[in-house]
VOZADREN-789594 format. One line per field, with one value per atom (N, C-alpha, C, O, CB): residue number from 1; residue in three letters; atom name; z, x, y. Coordinates in nm, 2 decimals, decimal comma, padded with zeros to 4 digits. Glycine has a CB too. Layout:
% residues N
num	NUM	... $
residuo	ALA	... $
atomo	CA	... $
z	Z	... $
x	X	... $
y	Y	... $
This chain:
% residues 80
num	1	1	1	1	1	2	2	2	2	2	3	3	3	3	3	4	4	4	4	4	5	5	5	5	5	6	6	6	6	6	7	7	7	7	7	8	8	8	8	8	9	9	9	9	9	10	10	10	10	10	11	11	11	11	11	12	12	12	12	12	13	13	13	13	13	14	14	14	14	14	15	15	15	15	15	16	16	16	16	16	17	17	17	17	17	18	18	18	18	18	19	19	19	19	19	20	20	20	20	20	21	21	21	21	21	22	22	22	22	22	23	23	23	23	23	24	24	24	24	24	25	25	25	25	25	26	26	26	26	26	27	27	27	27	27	28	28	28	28	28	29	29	29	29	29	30	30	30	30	30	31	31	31	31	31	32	32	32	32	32	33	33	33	33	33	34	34	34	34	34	35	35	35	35	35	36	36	36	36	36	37	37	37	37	37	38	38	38	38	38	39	39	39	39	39	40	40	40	40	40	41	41	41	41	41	42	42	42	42	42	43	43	43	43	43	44	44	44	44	44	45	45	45	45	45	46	46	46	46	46	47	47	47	47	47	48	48	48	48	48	49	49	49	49	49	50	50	50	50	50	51	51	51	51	51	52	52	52	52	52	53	53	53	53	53	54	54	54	54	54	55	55	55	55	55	56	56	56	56	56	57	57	57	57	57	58	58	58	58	58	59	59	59	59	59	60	60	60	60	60	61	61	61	61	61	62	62	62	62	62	63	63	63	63	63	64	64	64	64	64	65	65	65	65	65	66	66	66	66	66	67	67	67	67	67	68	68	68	68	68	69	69	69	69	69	70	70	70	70	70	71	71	71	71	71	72	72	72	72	72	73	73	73	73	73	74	74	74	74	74	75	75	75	75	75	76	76	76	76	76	77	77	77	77	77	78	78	78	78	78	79	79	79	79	79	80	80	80	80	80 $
residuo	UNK	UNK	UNK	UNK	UNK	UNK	UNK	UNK	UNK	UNK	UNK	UNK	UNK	UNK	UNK	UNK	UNK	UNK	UNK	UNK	UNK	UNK	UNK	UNK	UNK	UNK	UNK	UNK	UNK	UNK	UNK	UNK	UNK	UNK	UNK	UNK	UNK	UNK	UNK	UNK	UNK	UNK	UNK	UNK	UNK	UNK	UNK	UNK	UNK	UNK	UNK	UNK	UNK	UNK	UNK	UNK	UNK	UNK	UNK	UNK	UNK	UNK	UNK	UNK	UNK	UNK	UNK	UNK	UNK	UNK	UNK	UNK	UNK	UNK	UNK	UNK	UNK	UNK	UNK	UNK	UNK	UNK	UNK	UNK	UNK	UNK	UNK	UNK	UNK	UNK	UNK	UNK	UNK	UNK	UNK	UNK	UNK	UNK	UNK	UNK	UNK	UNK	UNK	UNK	UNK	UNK	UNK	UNK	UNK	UNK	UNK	UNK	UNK	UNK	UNK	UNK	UNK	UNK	UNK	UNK	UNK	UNK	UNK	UNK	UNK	UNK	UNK	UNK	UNK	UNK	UNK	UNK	UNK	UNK	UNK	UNK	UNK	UNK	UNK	UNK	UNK	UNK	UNK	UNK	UNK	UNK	UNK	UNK	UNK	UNK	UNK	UNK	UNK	UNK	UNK	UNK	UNK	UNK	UNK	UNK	UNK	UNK	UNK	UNK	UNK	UNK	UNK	UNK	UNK	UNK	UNK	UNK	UNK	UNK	UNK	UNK	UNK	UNK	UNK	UNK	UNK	UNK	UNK	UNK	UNK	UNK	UNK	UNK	UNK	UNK	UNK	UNK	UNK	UNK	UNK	UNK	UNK	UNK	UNK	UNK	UNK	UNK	UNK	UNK	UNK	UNK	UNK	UNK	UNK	UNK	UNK	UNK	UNK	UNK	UNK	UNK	UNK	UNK	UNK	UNK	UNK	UNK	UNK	UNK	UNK	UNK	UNK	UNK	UNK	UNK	UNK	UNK	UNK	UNK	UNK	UNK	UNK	UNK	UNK	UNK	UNK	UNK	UNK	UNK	UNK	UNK	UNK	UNK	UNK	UNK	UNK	UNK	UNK	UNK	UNK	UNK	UNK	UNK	UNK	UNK	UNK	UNK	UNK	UNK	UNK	UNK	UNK	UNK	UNK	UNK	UNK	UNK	UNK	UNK	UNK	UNK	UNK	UNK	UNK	UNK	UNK	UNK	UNK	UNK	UNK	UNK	UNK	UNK	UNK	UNK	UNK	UNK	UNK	UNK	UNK	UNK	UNK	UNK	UNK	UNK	UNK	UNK	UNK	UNK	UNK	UNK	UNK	UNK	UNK	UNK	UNK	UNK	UNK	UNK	UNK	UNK	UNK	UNK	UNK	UNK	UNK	UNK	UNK	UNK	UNK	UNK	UNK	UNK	UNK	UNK	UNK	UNK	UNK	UNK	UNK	UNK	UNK	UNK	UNK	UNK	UNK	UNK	UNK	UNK	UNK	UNK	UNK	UNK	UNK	UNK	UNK	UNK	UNK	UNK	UNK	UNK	UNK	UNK	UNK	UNK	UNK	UNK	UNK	UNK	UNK	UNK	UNK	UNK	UNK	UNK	UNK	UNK	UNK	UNK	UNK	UNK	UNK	UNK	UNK	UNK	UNK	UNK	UNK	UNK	UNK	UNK	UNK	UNK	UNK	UNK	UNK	UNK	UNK	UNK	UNK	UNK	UNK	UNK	UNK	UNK $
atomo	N	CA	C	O	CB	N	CA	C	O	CB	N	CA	C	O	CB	N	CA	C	O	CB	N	CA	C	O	CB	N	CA	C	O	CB	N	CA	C	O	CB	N	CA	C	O	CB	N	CA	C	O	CB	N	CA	C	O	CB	N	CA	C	O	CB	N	CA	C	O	CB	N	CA	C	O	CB	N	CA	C	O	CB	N	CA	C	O	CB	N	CA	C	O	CB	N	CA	C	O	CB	N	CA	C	O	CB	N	CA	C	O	CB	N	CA	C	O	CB	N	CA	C	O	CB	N	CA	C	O	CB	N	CA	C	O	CB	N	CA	C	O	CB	N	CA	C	O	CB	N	CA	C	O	CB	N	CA	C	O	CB	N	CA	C	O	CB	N	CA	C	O	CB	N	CA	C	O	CB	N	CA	C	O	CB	N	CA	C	O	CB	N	CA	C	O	CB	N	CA	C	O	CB	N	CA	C	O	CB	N	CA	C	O	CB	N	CA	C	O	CB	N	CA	C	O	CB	N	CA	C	O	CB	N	CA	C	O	CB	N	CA	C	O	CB	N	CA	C	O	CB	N	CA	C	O	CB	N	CA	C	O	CB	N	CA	C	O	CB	N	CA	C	O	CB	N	CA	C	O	CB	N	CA	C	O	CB	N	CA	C	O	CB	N	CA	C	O	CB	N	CA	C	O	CB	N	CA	C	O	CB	N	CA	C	O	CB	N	CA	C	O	CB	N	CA	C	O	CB	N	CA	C	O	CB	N	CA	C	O	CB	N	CA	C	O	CB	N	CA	C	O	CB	N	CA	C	O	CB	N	CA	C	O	CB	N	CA	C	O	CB	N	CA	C	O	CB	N	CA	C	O	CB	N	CA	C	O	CB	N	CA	C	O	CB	N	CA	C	O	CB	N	CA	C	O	CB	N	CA	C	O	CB	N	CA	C	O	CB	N	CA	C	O	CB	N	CA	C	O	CB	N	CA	C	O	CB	N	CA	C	O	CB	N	CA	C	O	CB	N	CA	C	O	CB	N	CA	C	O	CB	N	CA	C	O	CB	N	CA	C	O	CB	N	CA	C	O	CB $
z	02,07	02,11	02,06	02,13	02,07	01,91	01,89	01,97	02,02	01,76	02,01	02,06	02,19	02,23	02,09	02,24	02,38	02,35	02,43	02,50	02,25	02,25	02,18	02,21	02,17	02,11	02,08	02,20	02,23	01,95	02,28	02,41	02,50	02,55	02,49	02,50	02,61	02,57	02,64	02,68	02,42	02,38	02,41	02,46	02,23	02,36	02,38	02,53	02,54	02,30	02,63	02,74	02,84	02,96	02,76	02,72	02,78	02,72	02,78	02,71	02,63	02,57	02,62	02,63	02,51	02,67	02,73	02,89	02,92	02,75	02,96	03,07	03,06	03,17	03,13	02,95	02,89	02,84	02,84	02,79	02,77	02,79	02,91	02,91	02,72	03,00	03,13	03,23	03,31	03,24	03,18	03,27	03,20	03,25	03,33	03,07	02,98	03,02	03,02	02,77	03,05	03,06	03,20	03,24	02,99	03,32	03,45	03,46	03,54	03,57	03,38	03,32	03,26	03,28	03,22	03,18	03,09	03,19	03,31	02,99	03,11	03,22	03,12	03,03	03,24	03,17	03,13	03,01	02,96	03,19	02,95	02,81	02,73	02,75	02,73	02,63	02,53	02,43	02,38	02,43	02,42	02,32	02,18	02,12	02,32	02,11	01,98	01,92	02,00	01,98	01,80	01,75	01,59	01,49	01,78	01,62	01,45	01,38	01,44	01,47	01,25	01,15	01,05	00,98	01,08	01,04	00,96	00,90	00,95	01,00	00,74	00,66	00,70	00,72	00,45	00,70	00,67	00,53	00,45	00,77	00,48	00,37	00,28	00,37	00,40	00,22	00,12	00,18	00,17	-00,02	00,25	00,34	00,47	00,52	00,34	00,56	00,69	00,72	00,67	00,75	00,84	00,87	01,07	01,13	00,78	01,12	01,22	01,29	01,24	01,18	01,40	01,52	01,62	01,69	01,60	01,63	01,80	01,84	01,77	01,85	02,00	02,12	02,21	02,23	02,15	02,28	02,45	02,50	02,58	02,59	02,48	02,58	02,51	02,58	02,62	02,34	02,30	02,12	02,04	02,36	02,11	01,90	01,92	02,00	01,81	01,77	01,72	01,56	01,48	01,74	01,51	01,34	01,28	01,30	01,33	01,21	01,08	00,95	00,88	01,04	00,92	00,84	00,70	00,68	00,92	00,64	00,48	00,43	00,37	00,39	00,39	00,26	00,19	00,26	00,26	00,08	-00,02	00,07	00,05	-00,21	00,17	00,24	00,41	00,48	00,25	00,46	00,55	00,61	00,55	00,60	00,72	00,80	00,98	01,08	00,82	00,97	01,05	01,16	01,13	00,99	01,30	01,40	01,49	01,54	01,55	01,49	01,59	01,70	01,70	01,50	01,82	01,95	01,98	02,08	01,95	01,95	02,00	02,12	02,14	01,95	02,26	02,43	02,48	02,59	02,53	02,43	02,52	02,48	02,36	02,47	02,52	02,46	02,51	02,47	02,53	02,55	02,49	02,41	02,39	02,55	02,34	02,23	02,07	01,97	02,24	02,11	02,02	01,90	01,78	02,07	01,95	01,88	01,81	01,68	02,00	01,89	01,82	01,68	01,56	01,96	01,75	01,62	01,47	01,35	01,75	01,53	01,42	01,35	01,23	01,48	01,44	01,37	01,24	01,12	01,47	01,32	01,24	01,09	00,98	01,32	01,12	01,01	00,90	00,78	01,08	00,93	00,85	00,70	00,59	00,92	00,75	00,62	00,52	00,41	00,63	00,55	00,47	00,44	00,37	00,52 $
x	02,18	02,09	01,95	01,86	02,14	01,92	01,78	01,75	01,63	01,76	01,85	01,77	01,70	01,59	01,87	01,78	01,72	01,59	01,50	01,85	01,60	01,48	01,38	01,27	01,49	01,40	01,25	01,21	01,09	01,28	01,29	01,25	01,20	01,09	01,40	01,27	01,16	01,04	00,97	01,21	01,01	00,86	00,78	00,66	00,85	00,87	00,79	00,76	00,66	00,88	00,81	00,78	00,75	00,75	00,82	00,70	00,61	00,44	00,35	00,68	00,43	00,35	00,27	00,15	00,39	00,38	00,33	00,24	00,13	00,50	00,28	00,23	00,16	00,11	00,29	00,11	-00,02	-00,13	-00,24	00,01	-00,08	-00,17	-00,23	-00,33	-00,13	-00,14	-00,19	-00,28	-00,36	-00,03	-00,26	-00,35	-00,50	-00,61	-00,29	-00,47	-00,62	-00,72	-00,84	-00,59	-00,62	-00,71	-00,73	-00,77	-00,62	-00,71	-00,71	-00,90	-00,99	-00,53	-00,92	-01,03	-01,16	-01,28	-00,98	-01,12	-01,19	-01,31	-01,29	-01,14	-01,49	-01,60	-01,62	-01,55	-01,77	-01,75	-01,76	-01,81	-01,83	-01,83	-01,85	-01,92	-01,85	-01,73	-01,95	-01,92	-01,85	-01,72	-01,74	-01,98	-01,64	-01,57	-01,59	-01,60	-01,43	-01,59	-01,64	-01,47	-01,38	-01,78	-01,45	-01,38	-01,40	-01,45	-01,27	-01,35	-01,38	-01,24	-01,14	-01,45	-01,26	-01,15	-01,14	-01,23	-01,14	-01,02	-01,00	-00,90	-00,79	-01,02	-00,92	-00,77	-00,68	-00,73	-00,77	-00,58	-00,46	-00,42	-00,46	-00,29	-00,34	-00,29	-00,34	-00,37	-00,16	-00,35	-00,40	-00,37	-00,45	-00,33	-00,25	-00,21	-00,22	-00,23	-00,13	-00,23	-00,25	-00,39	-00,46	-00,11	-00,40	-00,57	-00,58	-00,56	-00,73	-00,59	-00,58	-00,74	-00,85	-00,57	-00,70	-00,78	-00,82	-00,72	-00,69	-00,93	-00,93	-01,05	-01,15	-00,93	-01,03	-01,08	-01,09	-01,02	-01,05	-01,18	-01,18	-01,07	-01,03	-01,29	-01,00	-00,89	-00,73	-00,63	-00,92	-00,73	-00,62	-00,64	-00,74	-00,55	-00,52	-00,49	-00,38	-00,30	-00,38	-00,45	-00,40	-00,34	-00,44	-00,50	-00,26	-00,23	-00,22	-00,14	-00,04	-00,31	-00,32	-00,25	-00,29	-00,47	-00,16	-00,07	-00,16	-00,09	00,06	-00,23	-00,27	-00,22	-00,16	-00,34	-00,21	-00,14	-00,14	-00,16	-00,01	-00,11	-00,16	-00,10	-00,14	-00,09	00,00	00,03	-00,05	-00,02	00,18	-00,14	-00,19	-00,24	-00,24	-00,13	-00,26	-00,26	-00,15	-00,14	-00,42	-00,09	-00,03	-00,06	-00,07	00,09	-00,08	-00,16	00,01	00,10	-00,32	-00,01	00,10	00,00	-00,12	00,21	00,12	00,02	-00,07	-00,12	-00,06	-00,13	-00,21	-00,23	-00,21	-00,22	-00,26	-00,23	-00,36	-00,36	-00,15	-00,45	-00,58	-00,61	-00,59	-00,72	-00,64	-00,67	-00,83	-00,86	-00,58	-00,91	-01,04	-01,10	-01,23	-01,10	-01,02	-01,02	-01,03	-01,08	-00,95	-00,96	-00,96	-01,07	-01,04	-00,91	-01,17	-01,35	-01,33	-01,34	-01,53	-01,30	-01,38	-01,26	-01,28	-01,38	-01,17	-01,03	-01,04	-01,00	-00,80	-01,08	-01,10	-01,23	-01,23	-01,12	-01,34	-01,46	-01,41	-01,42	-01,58	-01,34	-01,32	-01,24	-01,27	-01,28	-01,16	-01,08	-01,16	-01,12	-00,97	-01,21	-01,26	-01,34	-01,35	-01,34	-01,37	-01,38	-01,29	-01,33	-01,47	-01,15	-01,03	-00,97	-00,87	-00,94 $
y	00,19	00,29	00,26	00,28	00,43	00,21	00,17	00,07	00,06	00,13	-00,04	-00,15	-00,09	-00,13	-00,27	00,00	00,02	00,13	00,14	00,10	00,20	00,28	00,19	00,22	00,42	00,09	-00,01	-00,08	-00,06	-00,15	-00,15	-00,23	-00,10	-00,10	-00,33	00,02	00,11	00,17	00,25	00,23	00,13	00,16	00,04	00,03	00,19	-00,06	-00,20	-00,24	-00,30	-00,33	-00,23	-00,18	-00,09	-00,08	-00,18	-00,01	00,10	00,06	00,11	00,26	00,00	-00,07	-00,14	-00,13	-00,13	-00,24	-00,36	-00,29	-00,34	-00,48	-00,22	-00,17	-00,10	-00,08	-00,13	-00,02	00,05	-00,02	00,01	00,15	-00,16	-00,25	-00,35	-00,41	-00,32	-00,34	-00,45	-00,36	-00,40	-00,51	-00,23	-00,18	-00,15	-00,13	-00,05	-00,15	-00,14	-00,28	-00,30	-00,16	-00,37	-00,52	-00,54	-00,66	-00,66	-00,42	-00,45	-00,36	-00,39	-00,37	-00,26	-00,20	-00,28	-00,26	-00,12	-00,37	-00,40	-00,43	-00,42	-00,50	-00,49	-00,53	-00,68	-00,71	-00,40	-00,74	-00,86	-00,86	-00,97	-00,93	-00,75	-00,77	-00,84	-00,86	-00,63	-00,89	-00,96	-00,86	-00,75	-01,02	-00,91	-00,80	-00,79	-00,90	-00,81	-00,67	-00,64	-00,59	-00,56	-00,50	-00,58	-00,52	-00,49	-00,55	-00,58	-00,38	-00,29	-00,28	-00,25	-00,10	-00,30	-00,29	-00,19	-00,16	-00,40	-00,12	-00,02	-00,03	-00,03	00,08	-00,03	-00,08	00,04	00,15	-00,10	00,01	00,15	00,13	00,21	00,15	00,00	00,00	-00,14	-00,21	00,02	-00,18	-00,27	-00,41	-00,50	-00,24	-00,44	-00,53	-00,57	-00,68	-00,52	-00,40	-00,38	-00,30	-00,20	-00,30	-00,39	-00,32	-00,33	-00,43	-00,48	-00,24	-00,16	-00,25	-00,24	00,04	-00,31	-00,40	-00,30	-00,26	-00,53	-00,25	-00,22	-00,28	-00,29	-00,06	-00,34	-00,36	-00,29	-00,19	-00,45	-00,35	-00,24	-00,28	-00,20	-00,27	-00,37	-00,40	-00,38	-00,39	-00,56	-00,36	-00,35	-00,33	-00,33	-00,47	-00,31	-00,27	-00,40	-00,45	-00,03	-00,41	-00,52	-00,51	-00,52	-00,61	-00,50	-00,49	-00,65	-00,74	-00,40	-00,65	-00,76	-00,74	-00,65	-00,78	-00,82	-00,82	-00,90	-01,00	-00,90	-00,90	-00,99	-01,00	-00,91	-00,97	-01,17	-01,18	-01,32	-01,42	-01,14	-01,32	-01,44	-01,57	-01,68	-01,44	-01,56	-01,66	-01,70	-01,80	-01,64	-01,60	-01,58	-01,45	-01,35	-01,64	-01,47	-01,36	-01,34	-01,42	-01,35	-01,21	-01,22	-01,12	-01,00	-01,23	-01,17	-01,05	-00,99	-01,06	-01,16	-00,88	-00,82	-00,76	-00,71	-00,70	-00,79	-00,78	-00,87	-00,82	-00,69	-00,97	-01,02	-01,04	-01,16	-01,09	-00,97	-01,02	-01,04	-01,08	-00,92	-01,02	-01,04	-01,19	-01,20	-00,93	-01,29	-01,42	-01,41	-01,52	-01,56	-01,37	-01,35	-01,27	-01,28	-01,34	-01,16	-01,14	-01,21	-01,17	-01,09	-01,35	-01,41	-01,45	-01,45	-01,48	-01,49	-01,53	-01,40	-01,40	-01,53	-01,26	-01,12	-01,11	-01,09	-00,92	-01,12	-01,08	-01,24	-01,22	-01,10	-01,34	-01,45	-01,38	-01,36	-01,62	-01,33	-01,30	-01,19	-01,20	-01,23	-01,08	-00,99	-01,01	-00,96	-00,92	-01,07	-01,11	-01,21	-01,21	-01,18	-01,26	-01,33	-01,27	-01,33	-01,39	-01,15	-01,10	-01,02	-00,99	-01,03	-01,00	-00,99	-01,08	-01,07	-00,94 $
């Protein structure tokens, strides 16, 4: 029963995202960071959230689906 209630969030997700990115315009994308916890720090774009994982072994992005996001989310990160 969890598995099926994680895949129908994560699939409900996924389709609340494809339609944010059917929206988006040509501007360049910006994204702003806000820690939650000492480790995790909360991504948003016009086109999507993204969770950054920190840590002494790297950094780890959950969600990542926009691939021109990418420049804004490397920019951003760079200062954590």
């Amino acid at each position: 029963m969890r598995r099926f209630i994680g895949l129908a969030v994560f699939l409900g997700a996924a389709v609340y995202c494809a339609s944010g990115a059917a929206q988006q315009s040509a501007e360049a994308p910006s994204v702003t960071v806000t820690p939650l916890t000492e480790a995790l720090h909360f991504l948003r774009g016009r086109g999507g959230n993204v969770v950054a994982s920190v840590g002494d072994d790297g950094i780890l992005l959950i969600d990542d689906d926009y691939a021109q996001y990418a420049p804004a989310y490397q920019e951003a990160l760079t200062g954590l």
